[in-house]
C-alpha positions as CSV (number, residue, x, y, z in Angstrom):
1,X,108.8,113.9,127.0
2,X,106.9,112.3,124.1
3,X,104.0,115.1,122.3
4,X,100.4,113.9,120.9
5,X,98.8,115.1,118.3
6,X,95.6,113.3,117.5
7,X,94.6,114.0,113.4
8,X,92.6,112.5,110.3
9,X,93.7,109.6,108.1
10,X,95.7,111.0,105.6
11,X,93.7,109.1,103.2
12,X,90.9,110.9,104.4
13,X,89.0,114.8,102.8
14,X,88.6,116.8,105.8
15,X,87.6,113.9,108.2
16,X,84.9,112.2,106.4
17,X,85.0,108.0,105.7
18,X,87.5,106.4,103.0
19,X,85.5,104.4,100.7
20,X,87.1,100.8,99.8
21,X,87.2,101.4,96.1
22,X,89.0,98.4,95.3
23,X,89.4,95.1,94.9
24,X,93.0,95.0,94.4
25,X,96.3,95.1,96.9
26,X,98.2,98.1,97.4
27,X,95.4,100.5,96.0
28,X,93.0,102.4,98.4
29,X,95.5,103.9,100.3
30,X,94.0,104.7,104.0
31,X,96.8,106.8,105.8
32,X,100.6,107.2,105.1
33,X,102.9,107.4,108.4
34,X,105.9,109.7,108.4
35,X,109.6,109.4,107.1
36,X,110.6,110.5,110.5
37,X,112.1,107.6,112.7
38,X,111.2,109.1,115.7
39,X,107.9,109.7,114.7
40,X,104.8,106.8,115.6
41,X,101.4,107.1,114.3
42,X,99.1,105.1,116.7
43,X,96.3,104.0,114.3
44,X,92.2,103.8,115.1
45,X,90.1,102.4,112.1
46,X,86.7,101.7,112.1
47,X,84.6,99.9,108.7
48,X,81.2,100.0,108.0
49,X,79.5,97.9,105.3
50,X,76.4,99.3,103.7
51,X,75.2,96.6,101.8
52,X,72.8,94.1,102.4
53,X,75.6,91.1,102.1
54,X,78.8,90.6,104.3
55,X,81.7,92.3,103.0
56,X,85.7,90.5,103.8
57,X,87.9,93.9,104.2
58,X,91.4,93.6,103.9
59,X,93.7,95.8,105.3
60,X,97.5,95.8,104.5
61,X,99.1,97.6,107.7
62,X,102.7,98.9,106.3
63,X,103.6,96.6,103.3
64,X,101.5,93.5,101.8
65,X,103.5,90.6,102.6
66,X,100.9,87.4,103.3
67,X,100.3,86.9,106.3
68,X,102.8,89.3,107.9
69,X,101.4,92.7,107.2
70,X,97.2,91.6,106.2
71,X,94.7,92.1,108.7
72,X,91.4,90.6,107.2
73,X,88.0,91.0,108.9
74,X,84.7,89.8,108.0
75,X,82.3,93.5,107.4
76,X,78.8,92.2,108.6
77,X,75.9,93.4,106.2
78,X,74.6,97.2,107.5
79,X,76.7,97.3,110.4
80,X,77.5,100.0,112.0
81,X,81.3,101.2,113.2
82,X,83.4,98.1,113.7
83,X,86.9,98.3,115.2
84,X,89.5,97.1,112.6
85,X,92.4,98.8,113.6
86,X,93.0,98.9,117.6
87,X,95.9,101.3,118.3
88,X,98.5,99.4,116.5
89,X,101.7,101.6,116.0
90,X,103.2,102.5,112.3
91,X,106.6,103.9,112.8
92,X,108.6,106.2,110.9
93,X,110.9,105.0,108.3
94,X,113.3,107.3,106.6
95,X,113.4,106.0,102.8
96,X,109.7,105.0,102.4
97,X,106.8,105.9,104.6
98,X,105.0,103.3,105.5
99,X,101.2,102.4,104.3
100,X,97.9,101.3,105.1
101,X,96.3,100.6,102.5
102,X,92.9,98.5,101.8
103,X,90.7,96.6,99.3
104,X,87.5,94.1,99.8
105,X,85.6,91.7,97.9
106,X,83.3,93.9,96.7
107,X,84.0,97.4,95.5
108,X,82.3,100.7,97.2
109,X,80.4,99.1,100.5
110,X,82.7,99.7,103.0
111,X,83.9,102.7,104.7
112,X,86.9,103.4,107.0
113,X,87.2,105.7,109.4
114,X,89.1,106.8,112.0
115,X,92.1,108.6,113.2
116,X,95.6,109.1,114.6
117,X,97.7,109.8,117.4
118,X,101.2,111.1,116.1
119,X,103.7,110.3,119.2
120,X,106.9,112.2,118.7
């Protein structure tokens, strides 16, 4: 029987938002999944922009191979929470863990958040 365990991003201090910092691939690293084969993270992630101009967020879910692994979403200017990430499943892999990881078009205006479910 399969176990849950619902957690922060690891990319995450104690819970709080993960600010897109970047501009640049493979940088603002969100959450890292496990080495463990049998293990899936189940991934929730919610952006907010703060600025008074639309923001394009770019997530790369588990490598950054165009268009296989970006999922790019138009950040609306002071939205609130907008889903990004809808449950999509990272699985374990044993020689490299695999990685979200995020830039925008503009530095420091949006915000992930969210969580996980580890299945296992």
């Amino acid at each position: 029987m399969a176990t849950y365990a619902k957690t922060i991003l690891s990319g995450s201090t104690n819970g709080r938002g993960v600010l897109v910092n970047t501009t640049s691939s493979n940088t603002c690293v969100v959450h890292t999944g496990s080495t463990n084969t049998s293990v899936q993270h189940e991934i929730w992630i919610y952006a907010q922009n703060t600025d008074s101009s639309d923001k394009k967020l770019t997530l790369e879910f588990g490598g950054v191979t165009s268009p296989n692994d970006l999922i790019e979403q138009t950040i609306t200017a002071e939205s609130g929470l907008v889903l990004v990430i809808p449950g999509l499943i990272l699985s374990g892999n044993s020689s490299t863990a695999p990685r979200i990881t995020a830039f925008a078009n503009t530095a420091n205006f949006v915000t992930l958040h969210g969580y996980v479910n580890t299945i296992s």
